[in-house]
ROLUM-440638 format. One record per residue: z, y, x of N, C-alpha, C, O in turn. Coordinates in steps of 0.05 Angstrom, whole numbers, plus 5000, padded with zeros to 4 digits. Example, Ala and Ser with C-alpha at 12.3 -4.5 7.8 and 13.67 -1.06 7.14 Angstrom:
<pts>
515648865264515649105246515649345264516949345285514249555257514349795273515750015258516150235268
</pts>
This chain:
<pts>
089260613147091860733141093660733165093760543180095160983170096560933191099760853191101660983200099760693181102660463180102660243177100960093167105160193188104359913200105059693168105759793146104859443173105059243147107659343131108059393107109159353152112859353135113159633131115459713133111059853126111460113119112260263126112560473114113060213150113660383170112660603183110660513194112960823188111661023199109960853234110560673249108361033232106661033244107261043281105660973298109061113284109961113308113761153299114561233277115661083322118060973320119261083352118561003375121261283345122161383376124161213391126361153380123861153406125060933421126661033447127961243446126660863473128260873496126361123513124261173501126661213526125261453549122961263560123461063573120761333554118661153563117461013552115160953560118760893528116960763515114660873491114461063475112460593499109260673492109560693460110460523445108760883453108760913424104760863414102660923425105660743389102660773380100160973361098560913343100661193373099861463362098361403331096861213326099061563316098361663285094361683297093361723319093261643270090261763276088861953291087261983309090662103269090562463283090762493306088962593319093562413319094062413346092662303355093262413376090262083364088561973375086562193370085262273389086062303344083362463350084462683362082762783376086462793364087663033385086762963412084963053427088762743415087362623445085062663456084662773477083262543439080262603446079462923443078163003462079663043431078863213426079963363450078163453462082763423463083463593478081663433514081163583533081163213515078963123532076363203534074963293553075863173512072563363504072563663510070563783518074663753507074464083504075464153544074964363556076763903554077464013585074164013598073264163615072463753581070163713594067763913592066264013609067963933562065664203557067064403536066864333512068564653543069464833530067964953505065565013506069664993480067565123461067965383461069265513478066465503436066365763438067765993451066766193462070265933446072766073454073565983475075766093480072765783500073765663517075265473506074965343485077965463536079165133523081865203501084065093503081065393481082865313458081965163440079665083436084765093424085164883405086564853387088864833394086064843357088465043342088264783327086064683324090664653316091564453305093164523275095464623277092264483254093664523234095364253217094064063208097364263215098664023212101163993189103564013195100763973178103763993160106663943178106763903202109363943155111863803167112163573166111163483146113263413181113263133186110862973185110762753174108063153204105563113212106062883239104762683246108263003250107862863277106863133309106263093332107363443291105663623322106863553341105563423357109463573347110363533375110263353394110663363419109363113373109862783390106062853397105062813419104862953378101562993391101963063412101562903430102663303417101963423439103163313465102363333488105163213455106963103489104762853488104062783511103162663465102462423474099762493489098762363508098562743477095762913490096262853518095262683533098763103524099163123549099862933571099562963595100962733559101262553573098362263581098162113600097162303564094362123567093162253586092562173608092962493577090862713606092662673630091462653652095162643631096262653656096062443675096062463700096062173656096261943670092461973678091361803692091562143671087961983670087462323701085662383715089762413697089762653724087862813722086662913741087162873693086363093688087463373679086163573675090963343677093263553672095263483692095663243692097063663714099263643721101763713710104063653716100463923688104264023688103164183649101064213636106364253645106164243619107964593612110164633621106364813593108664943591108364963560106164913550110765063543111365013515111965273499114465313497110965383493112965663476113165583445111565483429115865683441116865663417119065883405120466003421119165913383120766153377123266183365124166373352124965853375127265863372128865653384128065423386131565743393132865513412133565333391135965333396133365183373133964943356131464843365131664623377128864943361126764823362125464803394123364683396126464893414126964873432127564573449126464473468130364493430132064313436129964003420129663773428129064103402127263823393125463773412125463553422123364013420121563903434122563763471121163623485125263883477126663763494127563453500127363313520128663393475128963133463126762983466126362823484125063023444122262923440120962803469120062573474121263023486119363023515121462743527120262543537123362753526125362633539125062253531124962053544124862333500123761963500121361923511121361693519119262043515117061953529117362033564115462123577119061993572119262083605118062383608117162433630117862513596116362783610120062923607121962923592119063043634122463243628120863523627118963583641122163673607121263973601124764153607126864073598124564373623126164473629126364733615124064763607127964993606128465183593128065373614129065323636126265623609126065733637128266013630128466163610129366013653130966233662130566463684128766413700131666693687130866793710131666673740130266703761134166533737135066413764133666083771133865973793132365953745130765723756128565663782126565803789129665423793127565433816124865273807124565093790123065403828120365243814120364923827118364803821121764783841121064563857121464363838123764383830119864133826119463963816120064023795122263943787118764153779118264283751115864163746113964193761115963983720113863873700112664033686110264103686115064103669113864223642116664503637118964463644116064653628117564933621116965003597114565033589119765063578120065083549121265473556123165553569119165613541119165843544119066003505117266003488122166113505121366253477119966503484119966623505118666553458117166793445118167093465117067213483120567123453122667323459121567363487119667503495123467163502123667193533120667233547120567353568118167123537115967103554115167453551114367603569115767513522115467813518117568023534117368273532119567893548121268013546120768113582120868333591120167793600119367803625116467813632115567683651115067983614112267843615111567833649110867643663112168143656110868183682112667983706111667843723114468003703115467773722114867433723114967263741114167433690113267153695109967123703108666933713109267343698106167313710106067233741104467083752107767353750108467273785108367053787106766923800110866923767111166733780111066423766111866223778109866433744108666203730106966053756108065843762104866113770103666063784104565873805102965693813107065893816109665703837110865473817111865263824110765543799111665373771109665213765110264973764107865253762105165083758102865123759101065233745103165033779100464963812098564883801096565003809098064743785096264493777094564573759094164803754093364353746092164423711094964443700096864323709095264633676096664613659095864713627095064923617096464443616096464553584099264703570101464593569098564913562100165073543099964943519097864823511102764963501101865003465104065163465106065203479102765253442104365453430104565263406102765133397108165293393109365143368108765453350108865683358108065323321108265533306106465753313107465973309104065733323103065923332101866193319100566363329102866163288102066343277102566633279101166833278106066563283106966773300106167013316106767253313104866903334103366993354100367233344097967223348101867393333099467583323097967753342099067823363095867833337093667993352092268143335090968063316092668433345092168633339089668813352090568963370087068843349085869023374086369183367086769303389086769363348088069673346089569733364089169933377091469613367094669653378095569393388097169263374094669283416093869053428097768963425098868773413098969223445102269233454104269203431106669163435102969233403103269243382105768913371108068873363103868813376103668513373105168393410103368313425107068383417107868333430108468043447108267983470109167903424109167613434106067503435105367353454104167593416101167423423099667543446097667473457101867823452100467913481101167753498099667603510103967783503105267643534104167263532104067103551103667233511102366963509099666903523099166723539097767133514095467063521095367123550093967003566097367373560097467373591098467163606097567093628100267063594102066843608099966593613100266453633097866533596096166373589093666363599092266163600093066563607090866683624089766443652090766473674088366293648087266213667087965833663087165663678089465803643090565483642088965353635087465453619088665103641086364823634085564853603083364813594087864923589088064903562089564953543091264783542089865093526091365233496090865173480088665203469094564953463093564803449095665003422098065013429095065123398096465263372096665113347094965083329098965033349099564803321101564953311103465073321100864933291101565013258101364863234099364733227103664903220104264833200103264983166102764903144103465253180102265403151100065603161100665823152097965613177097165783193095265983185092765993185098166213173096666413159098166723162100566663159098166853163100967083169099567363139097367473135102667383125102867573110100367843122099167893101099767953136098868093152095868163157094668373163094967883150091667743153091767883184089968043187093267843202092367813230091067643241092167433234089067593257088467433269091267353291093167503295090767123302093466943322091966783351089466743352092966743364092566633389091866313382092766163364089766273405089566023414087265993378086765753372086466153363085165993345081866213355081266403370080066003330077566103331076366243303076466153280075466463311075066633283071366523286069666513303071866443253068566363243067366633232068566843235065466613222064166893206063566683178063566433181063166783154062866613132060866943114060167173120060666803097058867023079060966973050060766763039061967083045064067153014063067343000063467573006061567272975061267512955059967832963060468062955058367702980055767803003056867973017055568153028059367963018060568093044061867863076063267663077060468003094061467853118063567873124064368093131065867553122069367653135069267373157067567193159070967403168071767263191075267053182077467133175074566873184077166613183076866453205074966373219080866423204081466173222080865953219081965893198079565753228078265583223079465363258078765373282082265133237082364983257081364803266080864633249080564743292079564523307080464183286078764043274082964143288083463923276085863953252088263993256084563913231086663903205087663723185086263613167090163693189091563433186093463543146095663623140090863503128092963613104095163363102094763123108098063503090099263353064098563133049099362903052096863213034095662983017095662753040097262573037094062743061092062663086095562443091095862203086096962583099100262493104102462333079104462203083101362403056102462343037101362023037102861833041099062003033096761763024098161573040099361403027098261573072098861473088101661283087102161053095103161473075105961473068107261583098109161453107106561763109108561913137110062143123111962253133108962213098111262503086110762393049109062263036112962503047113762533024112562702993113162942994111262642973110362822959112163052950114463062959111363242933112763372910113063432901112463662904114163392879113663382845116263652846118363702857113963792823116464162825117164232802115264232785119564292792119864372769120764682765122764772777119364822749119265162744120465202725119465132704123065332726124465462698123465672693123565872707122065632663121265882650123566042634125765932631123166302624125066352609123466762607121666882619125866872582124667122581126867352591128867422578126067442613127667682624127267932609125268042599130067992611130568232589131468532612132668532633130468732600130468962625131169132598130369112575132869332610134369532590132869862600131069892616134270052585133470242602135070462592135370532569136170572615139670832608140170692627139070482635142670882639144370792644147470532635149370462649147070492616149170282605146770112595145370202577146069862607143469722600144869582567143669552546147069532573148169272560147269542515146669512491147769682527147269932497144169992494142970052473143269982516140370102515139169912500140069692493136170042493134169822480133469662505133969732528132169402495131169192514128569202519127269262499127369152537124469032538124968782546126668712562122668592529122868342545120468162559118168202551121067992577118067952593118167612595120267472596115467522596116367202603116067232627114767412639117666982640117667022675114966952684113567032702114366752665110966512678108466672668106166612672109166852658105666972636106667292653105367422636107367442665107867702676105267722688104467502695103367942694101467922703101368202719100168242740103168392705103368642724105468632745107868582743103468712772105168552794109268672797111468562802107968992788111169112787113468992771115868972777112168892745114968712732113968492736114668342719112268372755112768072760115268062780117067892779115168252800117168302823120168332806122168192813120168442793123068622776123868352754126168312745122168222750122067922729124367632748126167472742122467732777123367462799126367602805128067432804127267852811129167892818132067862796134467812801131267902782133167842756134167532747136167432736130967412760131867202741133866992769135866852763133267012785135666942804138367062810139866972828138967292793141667292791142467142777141267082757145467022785147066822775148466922751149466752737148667232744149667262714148067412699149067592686145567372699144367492686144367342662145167112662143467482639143867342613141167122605141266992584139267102619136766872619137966582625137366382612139766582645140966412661138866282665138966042659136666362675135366242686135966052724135865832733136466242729138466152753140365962764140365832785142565982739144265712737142865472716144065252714140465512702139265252694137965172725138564942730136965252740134965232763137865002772137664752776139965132774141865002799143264892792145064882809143964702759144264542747143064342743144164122742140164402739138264152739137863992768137763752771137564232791136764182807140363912815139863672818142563972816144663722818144963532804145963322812143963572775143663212762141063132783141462922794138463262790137463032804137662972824136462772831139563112844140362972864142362732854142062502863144662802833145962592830144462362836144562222856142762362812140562132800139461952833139261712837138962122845136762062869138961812889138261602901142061942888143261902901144061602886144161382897144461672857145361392846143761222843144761012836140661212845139461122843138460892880138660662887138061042887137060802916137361112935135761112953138561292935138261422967141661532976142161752986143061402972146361492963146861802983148262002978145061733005145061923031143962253027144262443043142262232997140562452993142462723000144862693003141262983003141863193005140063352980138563262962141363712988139863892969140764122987142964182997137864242987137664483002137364682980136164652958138764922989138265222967137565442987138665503009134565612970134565782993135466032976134566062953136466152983138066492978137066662979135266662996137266892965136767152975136767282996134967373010140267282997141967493019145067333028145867123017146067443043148467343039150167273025151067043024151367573001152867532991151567372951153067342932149067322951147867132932147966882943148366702925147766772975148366532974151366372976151666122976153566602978156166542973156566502952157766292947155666732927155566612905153766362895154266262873152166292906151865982902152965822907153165642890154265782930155665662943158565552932159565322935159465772920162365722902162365592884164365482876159665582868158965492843157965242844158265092824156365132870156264812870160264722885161464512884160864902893163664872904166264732878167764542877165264992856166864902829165864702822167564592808163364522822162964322817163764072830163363872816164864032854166563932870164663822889164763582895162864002898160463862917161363982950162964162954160163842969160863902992158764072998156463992992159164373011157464513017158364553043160564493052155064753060155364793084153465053074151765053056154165253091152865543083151865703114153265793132150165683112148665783143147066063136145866103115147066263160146066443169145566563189147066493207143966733195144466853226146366953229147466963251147367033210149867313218152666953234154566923250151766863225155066623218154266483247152266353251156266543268155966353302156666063300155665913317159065913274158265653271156065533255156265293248153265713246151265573234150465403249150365203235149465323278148865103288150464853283149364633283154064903278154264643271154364553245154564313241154064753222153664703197150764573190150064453169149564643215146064473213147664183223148364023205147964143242149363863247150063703230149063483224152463853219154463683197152963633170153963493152150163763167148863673144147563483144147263323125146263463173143663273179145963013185144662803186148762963188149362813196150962653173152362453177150562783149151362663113154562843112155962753094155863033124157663093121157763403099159363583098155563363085155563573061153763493042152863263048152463603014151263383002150163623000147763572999150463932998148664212994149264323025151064303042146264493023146864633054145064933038143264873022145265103040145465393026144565583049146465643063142565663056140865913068139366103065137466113049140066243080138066563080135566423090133866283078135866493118133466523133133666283162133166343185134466063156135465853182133465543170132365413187133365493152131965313147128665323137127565253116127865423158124665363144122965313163121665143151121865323186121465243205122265063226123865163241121664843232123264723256125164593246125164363254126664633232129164493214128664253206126764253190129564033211128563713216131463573201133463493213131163573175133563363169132363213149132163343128131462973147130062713127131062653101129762533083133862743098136362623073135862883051136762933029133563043073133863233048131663173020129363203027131763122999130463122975130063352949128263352932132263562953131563682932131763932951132963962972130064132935130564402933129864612921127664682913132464742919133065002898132165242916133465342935128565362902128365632919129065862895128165892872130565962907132066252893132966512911134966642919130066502913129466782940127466962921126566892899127067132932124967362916123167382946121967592948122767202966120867292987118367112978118766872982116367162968113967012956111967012970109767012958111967012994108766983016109166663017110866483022106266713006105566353014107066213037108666033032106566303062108566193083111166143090112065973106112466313075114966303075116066023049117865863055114666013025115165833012115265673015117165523011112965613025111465303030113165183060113164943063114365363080116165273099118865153088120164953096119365343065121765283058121664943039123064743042119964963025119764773011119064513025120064313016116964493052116864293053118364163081117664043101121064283070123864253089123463923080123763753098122863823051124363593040121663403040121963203026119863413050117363213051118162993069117462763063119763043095120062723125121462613112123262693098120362353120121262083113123461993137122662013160126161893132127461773145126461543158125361413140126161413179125461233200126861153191125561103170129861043185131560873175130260743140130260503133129660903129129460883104125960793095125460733072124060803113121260773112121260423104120960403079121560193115121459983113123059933075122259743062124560063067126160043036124160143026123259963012122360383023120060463004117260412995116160383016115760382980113360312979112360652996113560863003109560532998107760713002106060732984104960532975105560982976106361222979109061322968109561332943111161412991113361452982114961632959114061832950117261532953119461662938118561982943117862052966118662212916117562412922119962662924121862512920120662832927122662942932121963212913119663262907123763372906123363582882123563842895123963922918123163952876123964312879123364432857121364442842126964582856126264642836126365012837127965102854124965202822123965452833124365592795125165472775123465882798123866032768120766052765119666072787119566052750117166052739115266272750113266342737116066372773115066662779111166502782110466282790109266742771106366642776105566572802104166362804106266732826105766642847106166422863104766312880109766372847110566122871108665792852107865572860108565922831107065712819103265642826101765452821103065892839100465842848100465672875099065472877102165782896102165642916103165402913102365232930105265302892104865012894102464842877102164602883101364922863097964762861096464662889094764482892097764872910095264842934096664732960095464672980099464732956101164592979100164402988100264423013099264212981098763922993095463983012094663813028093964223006091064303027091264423038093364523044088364503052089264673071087064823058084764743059087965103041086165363045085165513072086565543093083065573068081965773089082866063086082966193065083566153112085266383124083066593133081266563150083766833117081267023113082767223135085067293128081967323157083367483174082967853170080667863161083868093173084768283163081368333167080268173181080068513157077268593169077768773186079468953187075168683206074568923226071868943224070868863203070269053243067769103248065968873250066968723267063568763239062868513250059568573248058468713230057968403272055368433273053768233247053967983244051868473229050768283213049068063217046668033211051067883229049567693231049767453208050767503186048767183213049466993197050766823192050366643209052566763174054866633175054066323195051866243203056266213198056265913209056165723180056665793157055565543189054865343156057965243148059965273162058065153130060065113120061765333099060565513086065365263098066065443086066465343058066465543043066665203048067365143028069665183013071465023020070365332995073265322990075164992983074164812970076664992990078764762980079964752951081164942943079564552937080064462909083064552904084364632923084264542877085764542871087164342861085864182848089864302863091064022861091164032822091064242809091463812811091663792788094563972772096464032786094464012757096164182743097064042707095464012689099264012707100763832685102264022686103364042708103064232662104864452651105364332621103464292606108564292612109064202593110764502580112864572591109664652556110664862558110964992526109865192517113164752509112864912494114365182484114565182460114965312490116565652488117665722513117565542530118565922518119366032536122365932542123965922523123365842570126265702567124865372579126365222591122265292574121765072578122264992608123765152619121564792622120764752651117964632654116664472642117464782674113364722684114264612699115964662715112364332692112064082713110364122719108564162704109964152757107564042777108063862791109763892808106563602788106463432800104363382828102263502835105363232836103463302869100963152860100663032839098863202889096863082891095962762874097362562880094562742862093062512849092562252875091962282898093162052860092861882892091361632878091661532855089561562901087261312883089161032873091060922883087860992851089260852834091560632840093860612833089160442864090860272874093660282885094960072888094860572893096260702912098760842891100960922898097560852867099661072851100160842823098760832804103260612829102860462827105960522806106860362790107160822812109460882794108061022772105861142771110360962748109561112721110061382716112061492724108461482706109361862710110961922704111562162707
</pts>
């Protein structure tokens, strides 16, 4: 198990320099990015890392890079990522372990440059100039990762198409090593992405090709451990009512259950309704009612510090949320791109100075705050990826708060509308499914062994009529270990 006696996570960030005692994973990273400098596999020296949130990717890769460095098999370090918040972590991050990583600019000089933190945007933006001059920048071996590398799509149709996994793979062209960690590593798109290795498999006697990562670190894998947080989800069912005229409120009704919809057009028209805030299901304001008695609860109970995240539609749906935990006399913070103080409304949340924080599109990636425990998704965007980012905003465990919990820890909620989909992807949150990439042309050859699909997590639905709430509870954990009552 990787924690220590007093339950403590597994490693603990300390003064600039100090030796931390790497997670499992991160030891088999270690090795593994050693093995692959020594004898490259198929693809050469990539390395695609799949990892959940509050896995530990960032501290891997700086602790990778830093073992190879001291053993002088890497000099220098460069980083792409696809946003300046996340930017600033792996800055930080580098900074407690002595590596300094610098933000590259056009006016930066190359003289005693370690490591260079390069976004998405800009590498696409300067490709051809930085091709010049990456090279004066780092002389040496250098390992690349790419954060989030799913991003990074690749197209052979339309190579220019795909822009950032181009200027990536050029920028990348010739380095010791490419390391692609991911958290959900799969894109709406079925593109294939950089830095990974496409298998061939045999499916229903047709030949397709999946990403298939080097090293995969599930949830469950993190949960067991006690380094993240489970989570137990609760789905408001209920029956959406659709009119038809112009004056709905006179017209006849049709009505639909949200959880049993099977035709995808009114499953879509089912999810959009039932997250308006006046619609007559209220399904919506039960979602964001329930979802504040259990923060109360959470708070009155042993976490006084807890938070609650809500994810939104659009703007003017998360204002109207916003007012409405507001009338309840809660402290909110409301973030978006459009809004130039959302950076400090991320601050003032992570720092207990709001008890709701309310977003479009700012919290799902990269977004690092531990106090968070609950969340209300009330978005109509249903790609597995996008969910499962958003949701497992609330899985990290506070470093402050690890030594107060048993292991396996306190589980954190979400609460969502019964739509079929979001309910499918949470059965499978805690694994890692295999990523079937768009088809192209492929030689009939024979698959590689393996391939197995991944199980499904247990399923406890308490459901009697429509209006009820579907309980999913997380992953099953061996006996000795699952020591609370259901």
């Amino acid at each position: 198990m990787d924690t220590t006696a007093s339950g403590r996570p597994s490693f603990d960030l300390g003064a600039p320099g100090l030796q931390l005692r790497p997670r499992q994973w991160q030891s088999q990273l270690i090795q593994l990015l050693r093995r692959r400098l020594e004898v490259p596999g198929p693809d050469g020296q990539d390395v695609l890392v799949h990892a959940g949130p509050g896995a530990g990717k960032t501290f891997g890769a700086l602790l990778g890079f830093q073992a190879l460095l001291r053993e002088g098999r890497l000099s220098h370090l460069l980083v792409f990522c696809h946003r300046s918040s996340i930017a600033a972590q792996w800055r930080d991050s580098a900074r407690s372990l002595g590596i300094e990583l610098r933000e590259w600019d056009p006016s930066l000089a190359p003289e005693q440059v370690q490591g260079l933190l390069l976004s998405y945007q800009s590498a696409a933006r300067h490709r051809l100039r930085l091709q010049q001059e990456l090279a004066r920048f780092l002389p040496g071996q250098a390992l690349t990762v790419a954060d989030e590398v799913h991003h990074l799509g690749l197209d052979p149709e339309e190579p220019e198409a795909t822009a950032w996994g181009h200027a990536f793979s050029e920028l990348s062209r010739g380095h010791a090593l490419r390391l692609g960690l991911s958290g959900t590593p799969f894109r709406a798109d079925n593109l294939a992405f950089c830095a990974a290795r496409r298998v061939p498999r045999r499916q229903d006697g047709v030949l397709i090709e999946q990403i298939e990562p080097d090293l995969s670190v599930e949830p469950r894998r993190l949960i067991v451990a006690g380094d993240v947080r489970p989570l137990e989800f609760r789905f408001q069912d209920g029956w959406v009512d659709h009119g038809h005229g112009e004056n709905e409120a006179e017209s006849a009704l049709e009505r639909s259950p949200l959880s049993l919809e099977t035709r995808e057009s009114w499953r879509a028209r089912n999810l959009r309704r039932a997250i308006r805030l006046g619609d007559r299901s209220s399904i919506a304001l039960r979602i964001l009612l329930n979802a504040r008695k259990r923060l109360a609860r959470l708070r009155d109970d042993d976490h006084p510090q807890a938070g609650g995240l809500v994810i939104a539609r659009d703007i003017a749906h998360a204002r109207g949320l916003s007012s409405l935990l507001e009338e309840e006399g809660d402290r909110v913070r409301l973030v978006h791109s459009q809004d130039p103080e959302s950076a400090s409304h991320l601050r003032a949340f992570r720092a207990g100075e709001a008890d709701w924080l309310v977003s479009i599109d700012m919290c799902a990636e990269g977004f690092d705050a531990p106090r968070l425990r609950v969340v209300a998704y009330l978005s109509t965007v249903v790609t597995r990826s996008r969910f499962l980012q958003g949701i497992t905003r609330a899985v990290r465990v506070d470093p402050g708060r690890a030594a107060l919990e048993p292991v396996p820890r306190r589980p954190s909620y979400v609460y969502a509308p019964a739509d079929p989909l979001l309910m499918g992807y949470a059965r499978s949150w805690s694994v890692a499914d295999p990523y079937v990439i768009r088809p192209r042309t492929l030689p009939d050859a024979e698959p590689a062994a393996g391939g197995v699909p991944a199980g499904q997590l247990p399923l406890e639905a308490l459901r009697d009529g429509a209006g009820e709430v579907i309980r999913l509870r997380g992953p099953q954990l061996p006996g000795f270990l699952d020591s609370r009552t259901a």
